[in-house]
C-alpha positions as CSV (number, residue, x, y, z in Angstrom):
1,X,-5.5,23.3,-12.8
2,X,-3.8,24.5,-16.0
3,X,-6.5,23.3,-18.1
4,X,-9.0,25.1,-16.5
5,X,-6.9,28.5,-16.3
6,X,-6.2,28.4,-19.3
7,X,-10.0,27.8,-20.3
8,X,-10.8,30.8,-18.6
9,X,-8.5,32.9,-20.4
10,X,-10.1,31.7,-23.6
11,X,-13.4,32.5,-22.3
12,X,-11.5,36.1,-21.7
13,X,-10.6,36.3,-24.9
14,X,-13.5,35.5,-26.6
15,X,-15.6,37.7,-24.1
16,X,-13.3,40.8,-25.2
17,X,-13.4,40.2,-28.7
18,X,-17.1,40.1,-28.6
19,X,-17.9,42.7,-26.4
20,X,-14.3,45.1,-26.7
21,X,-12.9,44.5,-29.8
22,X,-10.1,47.4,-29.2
23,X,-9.0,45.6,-25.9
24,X,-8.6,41.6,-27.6
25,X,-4.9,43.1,-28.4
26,X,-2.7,42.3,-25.5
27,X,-0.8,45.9,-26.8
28,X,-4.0,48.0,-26.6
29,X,-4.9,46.6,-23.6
30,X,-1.2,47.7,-21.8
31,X,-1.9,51.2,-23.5
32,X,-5.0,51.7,-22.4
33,X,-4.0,50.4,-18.9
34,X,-1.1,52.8,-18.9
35,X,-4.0,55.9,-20.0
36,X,-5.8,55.1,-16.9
37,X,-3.1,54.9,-14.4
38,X,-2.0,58.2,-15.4
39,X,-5.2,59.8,-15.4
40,X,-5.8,58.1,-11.6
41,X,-2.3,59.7,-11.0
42,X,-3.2,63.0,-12.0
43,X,-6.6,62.6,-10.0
44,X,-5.0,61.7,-6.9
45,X,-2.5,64.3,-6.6
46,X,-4.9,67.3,-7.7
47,X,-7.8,65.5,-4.5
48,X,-5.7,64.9,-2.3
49,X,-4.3,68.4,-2.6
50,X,-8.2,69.9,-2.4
51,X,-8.8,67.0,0.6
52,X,-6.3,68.4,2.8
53,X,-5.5,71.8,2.4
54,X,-8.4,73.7,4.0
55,X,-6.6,77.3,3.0
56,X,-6.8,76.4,-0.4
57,X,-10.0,76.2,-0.1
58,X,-10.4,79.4,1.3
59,X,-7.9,80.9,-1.8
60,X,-10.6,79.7,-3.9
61,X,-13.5,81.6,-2.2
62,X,-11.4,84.9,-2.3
63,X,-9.9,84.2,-5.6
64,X,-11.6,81.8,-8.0
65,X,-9.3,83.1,-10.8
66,X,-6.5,81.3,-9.3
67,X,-8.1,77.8,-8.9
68,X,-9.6,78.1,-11.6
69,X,-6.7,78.8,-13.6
70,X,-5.1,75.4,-12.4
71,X,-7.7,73.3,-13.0
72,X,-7.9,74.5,-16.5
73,X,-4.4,73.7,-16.8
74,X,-5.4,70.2,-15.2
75,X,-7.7,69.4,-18.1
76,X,-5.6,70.6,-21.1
77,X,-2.8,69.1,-20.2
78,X,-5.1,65.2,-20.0
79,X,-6.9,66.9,-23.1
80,X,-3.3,67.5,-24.7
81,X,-2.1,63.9,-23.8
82,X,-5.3,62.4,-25.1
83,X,-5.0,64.4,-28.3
84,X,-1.0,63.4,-28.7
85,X,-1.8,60.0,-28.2
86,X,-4.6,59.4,-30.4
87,X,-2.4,61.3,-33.4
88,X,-0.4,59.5,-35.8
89,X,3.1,60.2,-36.0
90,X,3.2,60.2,-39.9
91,X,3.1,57.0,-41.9
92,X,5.4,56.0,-44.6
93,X,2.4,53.7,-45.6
94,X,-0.1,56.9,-45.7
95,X,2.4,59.5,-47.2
96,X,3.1,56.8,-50.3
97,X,-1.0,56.5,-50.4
98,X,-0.9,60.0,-50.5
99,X,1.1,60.2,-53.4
100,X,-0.3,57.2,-55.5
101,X,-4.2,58.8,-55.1
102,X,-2.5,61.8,-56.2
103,X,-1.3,60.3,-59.0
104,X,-4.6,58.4,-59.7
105,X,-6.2,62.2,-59.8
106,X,-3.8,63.4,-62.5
107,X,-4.2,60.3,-64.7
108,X,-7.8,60.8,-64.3
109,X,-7.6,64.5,-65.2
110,X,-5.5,63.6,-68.1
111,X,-8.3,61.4,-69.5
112,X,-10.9,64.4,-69.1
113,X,-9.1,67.3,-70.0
114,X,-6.3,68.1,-72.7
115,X,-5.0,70.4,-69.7
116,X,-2.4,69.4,-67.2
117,X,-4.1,69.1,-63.7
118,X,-3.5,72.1,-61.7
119,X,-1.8,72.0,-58.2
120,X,-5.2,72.5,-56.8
121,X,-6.9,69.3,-57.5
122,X,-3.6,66.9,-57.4
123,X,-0.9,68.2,-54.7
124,X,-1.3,69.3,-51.3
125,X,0.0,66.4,-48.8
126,X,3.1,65.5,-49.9
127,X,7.0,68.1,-50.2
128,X,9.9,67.4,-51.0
129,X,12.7,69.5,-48.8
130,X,16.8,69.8,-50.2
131,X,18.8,70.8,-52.8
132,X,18.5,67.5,-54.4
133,X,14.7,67.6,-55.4
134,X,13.6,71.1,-54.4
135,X,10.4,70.8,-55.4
136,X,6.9,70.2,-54.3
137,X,5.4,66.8,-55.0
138,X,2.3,68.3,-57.4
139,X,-0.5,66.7,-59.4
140,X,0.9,68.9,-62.5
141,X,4.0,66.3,-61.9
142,X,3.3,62.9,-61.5
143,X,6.0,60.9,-59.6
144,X,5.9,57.0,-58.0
145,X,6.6,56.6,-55.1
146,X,10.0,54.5,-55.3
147,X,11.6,57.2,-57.9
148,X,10.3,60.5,-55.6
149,X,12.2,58.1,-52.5
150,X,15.5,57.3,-54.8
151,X,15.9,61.3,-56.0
152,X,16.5,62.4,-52.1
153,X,18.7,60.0,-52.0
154,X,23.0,60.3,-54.0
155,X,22.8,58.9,-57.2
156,X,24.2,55.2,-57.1
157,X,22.0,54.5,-53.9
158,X,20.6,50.8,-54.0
159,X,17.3,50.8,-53.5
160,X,17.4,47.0,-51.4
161,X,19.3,49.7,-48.7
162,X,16.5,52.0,-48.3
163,X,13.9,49.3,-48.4
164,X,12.5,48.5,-45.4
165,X,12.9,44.8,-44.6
166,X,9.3,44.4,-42.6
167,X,6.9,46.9,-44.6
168,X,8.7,46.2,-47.8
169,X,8.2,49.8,-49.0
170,X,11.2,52.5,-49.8
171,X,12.0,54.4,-46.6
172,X,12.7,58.2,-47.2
173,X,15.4,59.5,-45.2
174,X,15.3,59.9,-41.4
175,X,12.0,57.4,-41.5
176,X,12.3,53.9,-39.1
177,X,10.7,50.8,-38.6
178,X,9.1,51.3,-35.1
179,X,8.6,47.3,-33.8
180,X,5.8,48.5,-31.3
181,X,3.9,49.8,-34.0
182,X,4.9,47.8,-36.2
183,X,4.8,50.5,-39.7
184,X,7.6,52.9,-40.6
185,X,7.2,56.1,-39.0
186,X,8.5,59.6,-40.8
187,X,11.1,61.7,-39.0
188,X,10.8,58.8,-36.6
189,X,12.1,59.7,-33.3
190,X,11.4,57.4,-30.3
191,X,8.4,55.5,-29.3
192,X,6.4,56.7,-26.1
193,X,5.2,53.5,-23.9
194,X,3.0,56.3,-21.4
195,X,1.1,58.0,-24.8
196,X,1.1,54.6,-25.8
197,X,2.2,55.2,-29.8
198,X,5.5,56.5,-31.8
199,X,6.5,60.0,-31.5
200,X,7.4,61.2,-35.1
201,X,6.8,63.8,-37.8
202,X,3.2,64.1,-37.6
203,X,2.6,64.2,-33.5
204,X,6.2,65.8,-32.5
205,X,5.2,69.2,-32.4
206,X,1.9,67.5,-30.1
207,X,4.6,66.1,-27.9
208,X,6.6,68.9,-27.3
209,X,3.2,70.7,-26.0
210,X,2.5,67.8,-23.8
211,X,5.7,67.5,-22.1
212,X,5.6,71.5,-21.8
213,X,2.1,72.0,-20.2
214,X,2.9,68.7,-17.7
215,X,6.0,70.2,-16.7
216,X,4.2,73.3,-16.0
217,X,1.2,71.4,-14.0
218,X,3.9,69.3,-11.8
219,X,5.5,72.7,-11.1
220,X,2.8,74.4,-9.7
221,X,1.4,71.4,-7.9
222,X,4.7,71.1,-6.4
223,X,4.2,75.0,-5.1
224,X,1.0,73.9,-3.4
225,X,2.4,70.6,-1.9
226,X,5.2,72.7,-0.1
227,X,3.5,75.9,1.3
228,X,0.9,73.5,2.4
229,X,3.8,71.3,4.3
230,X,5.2,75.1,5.7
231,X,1.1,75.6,7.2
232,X,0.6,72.3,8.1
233,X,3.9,70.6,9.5
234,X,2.7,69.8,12.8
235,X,-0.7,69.2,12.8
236,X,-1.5,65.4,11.9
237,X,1.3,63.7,11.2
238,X,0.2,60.8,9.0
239,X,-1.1,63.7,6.5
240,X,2.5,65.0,6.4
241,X,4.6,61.9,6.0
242,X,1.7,60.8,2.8
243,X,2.1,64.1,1.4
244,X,5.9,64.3,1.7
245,X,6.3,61.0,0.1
246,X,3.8,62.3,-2.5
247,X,6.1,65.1,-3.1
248,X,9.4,63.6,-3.5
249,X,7.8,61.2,-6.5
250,X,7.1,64.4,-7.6
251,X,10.1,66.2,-7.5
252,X,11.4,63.1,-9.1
253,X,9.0,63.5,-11.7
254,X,9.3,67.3,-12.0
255,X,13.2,66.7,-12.7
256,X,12.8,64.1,-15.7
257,X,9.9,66.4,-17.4
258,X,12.3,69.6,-17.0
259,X,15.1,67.1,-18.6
260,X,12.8,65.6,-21.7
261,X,11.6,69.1,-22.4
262,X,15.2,71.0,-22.5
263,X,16.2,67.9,-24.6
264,X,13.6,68.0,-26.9
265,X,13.6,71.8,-27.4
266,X,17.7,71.6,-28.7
267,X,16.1,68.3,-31.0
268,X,14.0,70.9,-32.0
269,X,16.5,73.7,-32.6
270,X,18.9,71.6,-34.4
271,X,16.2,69.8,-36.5
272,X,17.2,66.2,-35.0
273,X,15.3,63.7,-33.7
274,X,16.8,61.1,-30.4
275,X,16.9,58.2,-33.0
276,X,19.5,60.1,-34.9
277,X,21.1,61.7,-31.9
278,X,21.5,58.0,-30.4
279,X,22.3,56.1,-33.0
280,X,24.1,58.7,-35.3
281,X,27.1,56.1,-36.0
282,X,25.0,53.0,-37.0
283,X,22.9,55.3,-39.3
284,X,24.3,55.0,-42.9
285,X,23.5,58.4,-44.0
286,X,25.0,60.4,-40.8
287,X,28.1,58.0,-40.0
288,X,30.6,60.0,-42.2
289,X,29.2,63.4,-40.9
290,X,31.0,65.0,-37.8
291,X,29.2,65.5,-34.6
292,X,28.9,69.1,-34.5
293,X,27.2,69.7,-38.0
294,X,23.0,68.9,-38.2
295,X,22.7,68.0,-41.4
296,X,18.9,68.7,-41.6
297,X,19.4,72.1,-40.2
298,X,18.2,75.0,-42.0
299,X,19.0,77.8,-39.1
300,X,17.0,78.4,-35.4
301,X,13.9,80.1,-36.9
302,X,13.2,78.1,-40.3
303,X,13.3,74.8,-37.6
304,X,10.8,76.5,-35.4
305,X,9.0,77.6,-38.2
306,X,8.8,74.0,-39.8
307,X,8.2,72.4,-36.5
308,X,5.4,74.4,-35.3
309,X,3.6,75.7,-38.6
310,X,4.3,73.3,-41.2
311,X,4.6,69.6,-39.9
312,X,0.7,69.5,-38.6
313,X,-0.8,70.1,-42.2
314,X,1.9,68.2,-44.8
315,X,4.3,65.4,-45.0
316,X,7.1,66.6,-45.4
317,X,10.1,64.5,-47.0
318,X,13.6,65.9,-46.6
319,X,16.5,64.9,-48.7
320,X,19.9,64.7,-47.9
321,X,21.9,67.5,-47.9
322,X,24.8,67.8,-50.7
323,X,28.4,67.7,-50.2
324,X,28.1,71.3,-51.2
325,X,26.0,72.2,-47.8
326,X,27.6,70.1,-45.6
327,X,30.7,72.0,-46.4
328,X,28.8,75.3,-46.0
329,X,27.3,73.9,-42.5
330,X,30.4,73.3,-41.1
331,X,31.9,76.1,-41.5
332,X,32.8,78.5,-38.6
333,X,30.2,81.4,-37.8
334,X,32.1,84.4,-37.8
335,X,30.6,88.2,-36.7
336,X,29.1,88.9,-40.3
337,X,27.6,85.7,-40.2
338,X,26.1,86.9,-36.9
339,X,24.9,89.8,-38.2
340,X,23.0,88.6,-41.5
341,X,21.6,86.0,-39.2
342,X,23.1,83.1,-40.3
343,X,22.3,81.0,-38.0
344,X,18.8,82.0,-38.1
C-alpha cells in the first residue's frame, strides 16, 4: 500500500512539473492554495451578503452609486493583494546587481570617453542614507559592493559579522535572511504566510495599502451584516444563525486588521520595522541603544515622505547613525523644538 501511494505521488509530481511547473514546489503550491482560499473567502462573504438581503437589492436599484462603490472597493483591495504579493520586497542580491552593472557601465564609459560618466547613464537604483556616507551611490563614483556595505557600517566592523551566513553576500544594515524565501531581504520586516512572500523595503509601502483598504472592506461589510440582522432577525432562522456566525469571524477579523494597521502605521512613523521592534536586544547594532530613541528616524514627515514617495522607485541603504545623532535623538523635545518642527 505504501509502494503504490507513494508511486502515485511521483506520478504527481512528475505530472506537475510537466504540465505546472510553478506548482512542482511544495512552497508555491501552499501559497497559491492560501491566494485561493482568500479570494473564496472574500467571494463568500460579499454573495452571501447579495443572496440574502433582498433590501440591498433594492438600495442598488435606487442608488447604484452606493453598491457600486463597494464592489469597487471589493476588487481593489484582491487587485492590491495580488499586486503586494507578486512584488518583491527588495533583494540584497538585486540591489548588489544593481551596483556591479553600474559599475560595469562606468568602466565601459571610461574605455569610450576621456569623460567621467555622468549620473545619468551610471546611477539611479541604488542611495546611501546617514551621516556616515551621505552620498548617492553614482556612476561618476564607482564603489564595490563589500566597501559601499563596510562605510555604513563604524570603522573596525568585521566584515565575517555582516556577512550573511546562507547568501554569503555583505548584509547592509537593517537587511535579514528571511528562511521562507530563502535571500536576504532589505529593511526586512516580517514574512507574510497569507501574501505568500516577505514584507520588506520594496513592497512595505504595498502592505500598508493592503492592510488599509481590507480593513476598510471588513468594516463596511460588517455595516451590511448587522442592519441586515436588525431587518431580518425573525424571519428564517437558519439564515440568521449562518450569518451571525459569519459575523463574529468577522468581527474577529475586523479587530486583528484594525490592530496590524495601527501597528504598522507607528512602524511607519518611527521608521522601524517588527523585526527590529521584536528582536531589538539580539540585534548587534540596536542592543546598546535605549528603547525610546529610533535610530533610523529622521522626524514624522521625512518617514512618510520616504515611505510613501521614495521606497517604490530606489533602494535605499541606510547607515547607522553616529554617536553624534544618537545623542541629539535622545534628547528631550522642549517648546522651541515644537515649534521649529523638530520632530517633523
Amino acid at each position: 500500500m505504501k509502494m503504490v501511494i507513494d508511486i502515485c505521488r511521483s506520478f504527481r509530481d512528475r505530472a506537475l512539473d510537466h504540465c505546472f511547473p510553478c506548482l512542482s514546489d511544495p512552497a508555491r503550491r501552499s501559497s497559491l492554495g492560501l491566494k485561493v482560499a482568500l479570494v473564496i473567502l472574500h467571494l463568500i462573504y460579499a454573495g452571501i451578503l447579495f443572496l440574502f438581503d433582498s433590501d440591498l437589492i433594492e438600495k442598488r436599484k435606487k442608488e447604484p452609486w452606493y453598491t457600486a462603490l463597494y464592489l469597487l472597493l471589493f476588487f481593489a483591495t484582491l487587485v492590491q493583494y495580488f499586486i503586494t504579493s507578486g512584488s518583491s520586497p527588495g533583494y540584497v542580491l538585486d540591489a548588489m546587481r544593481a551596483v556591479n552593472e553600474t559599475n560595469v557601465i562606468y568602466k565601459k564609459s571610461l574605455m569610450t570617453s576621456k569623460q567621467p560618466a555622468s549620473s545619468k547613464n551610471g546611477s539611479l537604483i541604488v542611495t546611501v542614507e546617514g551621516s556616515q556616507s551621505g552620498r548617492n551611490f553614482q556612476g561618476s563614483n564607482p564603489t564595490s559592493w563589500t566597501k559601499l556595505v563596510m562605510d555604513m557600517y563604524p570603522l573596525g566592523t568585521s566584515i565575517r559579522t555582516c556577512t550573511c551566513s546562507y547568501c554569503n553576500v555583505e548584509q547592509p544594515p537593517r537587511a535579514k535572511h528571511c528562511h521562507d524565501c530563502d535571500k536576504c531581504v532589505l529593511q526586512f520586516d516580517h514574512h507574510c504566510v497569507w501574501l505568500g512572500t516577505c514584507i520588506g523595503q520594496g513592497n512595505h509601502c504595498k502592505f500598508w495599502w493592503y492592510i488599509c483598504e481590507e480593513t476598510a472592506l471588513c468594516l463596511w461589510t460588517g455595516i451590511f451584516y448587522i442592519t441586515y440582522l436588525k431587518a431580518n432577525i425573525s424571519r428564517a432562522w437558519w439564515k440568521d444563525a449562518f450569518m451571525i456566525l459569519l459575523l463574529v469571524a468577522l468581527s474577529i477579523s475586523i479587530i486583528f486588521l484594525l490592530l496590524l494597521l495601527l501597528f504598522h502605521s507607528y512602524l511607519i512613523l518611527t521608521n522601524q520595522t517588527t523585526h527590529e521592534l521584536v528582536r531589538r536586544r539580539r540585534i548587534p547594532y540596536l542592543r546598546g541603544i535605549p528603547e525610546r530613541i529610533y535610530p533610523f528616524s529622521n522626524g514624522v514627515c521625512s518617514n512618510l515622505y520616504d515611505f510613501c514617495c521614495v521606497r517604490s522607485s530606489i533602494y535605499g541603504l541606510e547607515s547607522l547613525p553616529s554617536a553624534q545623532e544618537l545623542e541629539e535623538k535622545s534628547r528631550p523635545y522642549t517648546c522651541l523644538d515644537v515649534l521649529t518642527c523638530r520632530c517633523c
